[in-house]
C-alpha positions as CSV (number, residue, x, y, z in Angstrom):
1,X,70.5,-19.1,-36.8
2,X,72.8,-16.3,-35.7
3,X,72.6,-13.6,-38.4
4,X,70.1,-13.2,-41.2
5,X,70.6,-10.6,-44.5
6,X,67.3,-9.0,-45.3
7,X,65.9,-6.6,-48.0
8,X,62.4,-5.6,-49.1
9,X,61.8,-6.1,-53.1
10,X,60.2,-2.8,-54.0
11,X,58.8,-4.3,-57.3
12,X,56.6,-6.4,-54.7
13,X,55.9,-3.8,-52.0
14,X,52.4,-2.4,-51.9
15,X,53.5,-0.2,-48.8
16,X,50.5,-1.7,-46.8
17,X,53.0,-1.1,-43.6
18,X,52.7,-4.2,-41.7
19,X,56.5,-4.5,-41.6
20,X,56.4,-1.3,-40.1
21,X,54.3,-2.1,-37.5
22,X,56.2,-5.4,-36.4
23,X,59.5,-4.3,-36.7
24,X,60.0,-1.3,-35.8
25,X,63.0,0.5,-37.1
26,X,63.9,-2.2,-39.0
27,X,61.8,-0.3,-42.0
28,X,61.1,2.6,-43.3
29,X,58.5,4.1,-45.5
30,X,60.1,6.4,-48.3
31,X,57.4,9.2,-48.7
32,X,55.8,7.6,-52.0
33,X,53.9,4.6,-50.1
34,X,56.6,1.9,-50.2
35,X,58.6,0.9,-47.5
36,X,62.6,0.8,-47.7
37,X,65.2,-0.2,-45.8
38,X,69.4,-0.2,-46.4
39,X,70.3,-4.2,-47.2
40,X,71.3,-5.2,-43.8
41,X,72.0,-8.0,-41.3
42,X,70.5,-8.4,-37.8
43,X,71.0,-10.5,-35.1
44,X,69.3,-11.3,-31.7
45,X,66.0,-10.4,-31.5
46,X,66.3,-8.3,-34.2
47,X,66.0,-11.7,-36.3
48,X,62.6,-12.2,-34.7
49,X,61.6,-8.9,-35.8
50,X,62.4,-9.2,-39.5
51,X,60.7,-12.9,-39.3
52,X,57.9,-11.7,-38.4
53,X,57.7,-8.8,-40.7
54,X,58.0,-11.6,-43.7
55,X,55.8,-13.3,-42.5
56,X,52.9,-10.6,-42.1
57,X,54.0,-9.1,-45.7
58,X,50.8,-9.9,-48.4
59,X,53.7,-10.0,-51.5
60,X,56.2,-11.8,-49.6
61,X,58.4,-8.5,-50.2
62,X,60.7,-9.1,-48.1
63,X,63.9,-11.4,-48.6
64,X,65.6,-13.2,-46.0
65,X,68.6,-14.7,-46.1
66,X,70.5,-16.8,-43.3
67,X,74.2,-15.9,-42.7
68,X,76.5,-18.7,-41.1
């Protein structure tokens, strides 16, 4: 596991802002009670981080993808 592609689904957001608080700067709310974020890939502990925030999300939102 040395890279992972993430993205939130805003059809499945409900902005309840756990991401936010696990992974900070990873997400970002966009003013109308959603959370956003650009399409991106991490690495390091920044993989932990988005892990983590998938796995706090209530609407699985968030979309994780492993990179080789």
């Amino acid at each position: 596991m040395d890279r992972i592609f993430y993205y939130v689904d805003k059809e499945k957001c409900i902005g309840c802002g756990a991401c936010l608080i696990v992974a900070r700067g990873l997400f970002e709310p966009d003013g109308k009670g959603k959370v956003i974020n650009t399409k991106r890939t991490v690495e390091g502990e920044e993989i932990k981080m988005v892990l983590e925030a998938a796995r706090v999300c209530p609407t699985d939102a968030i979309v994780v993808e492993y990179v080789k």
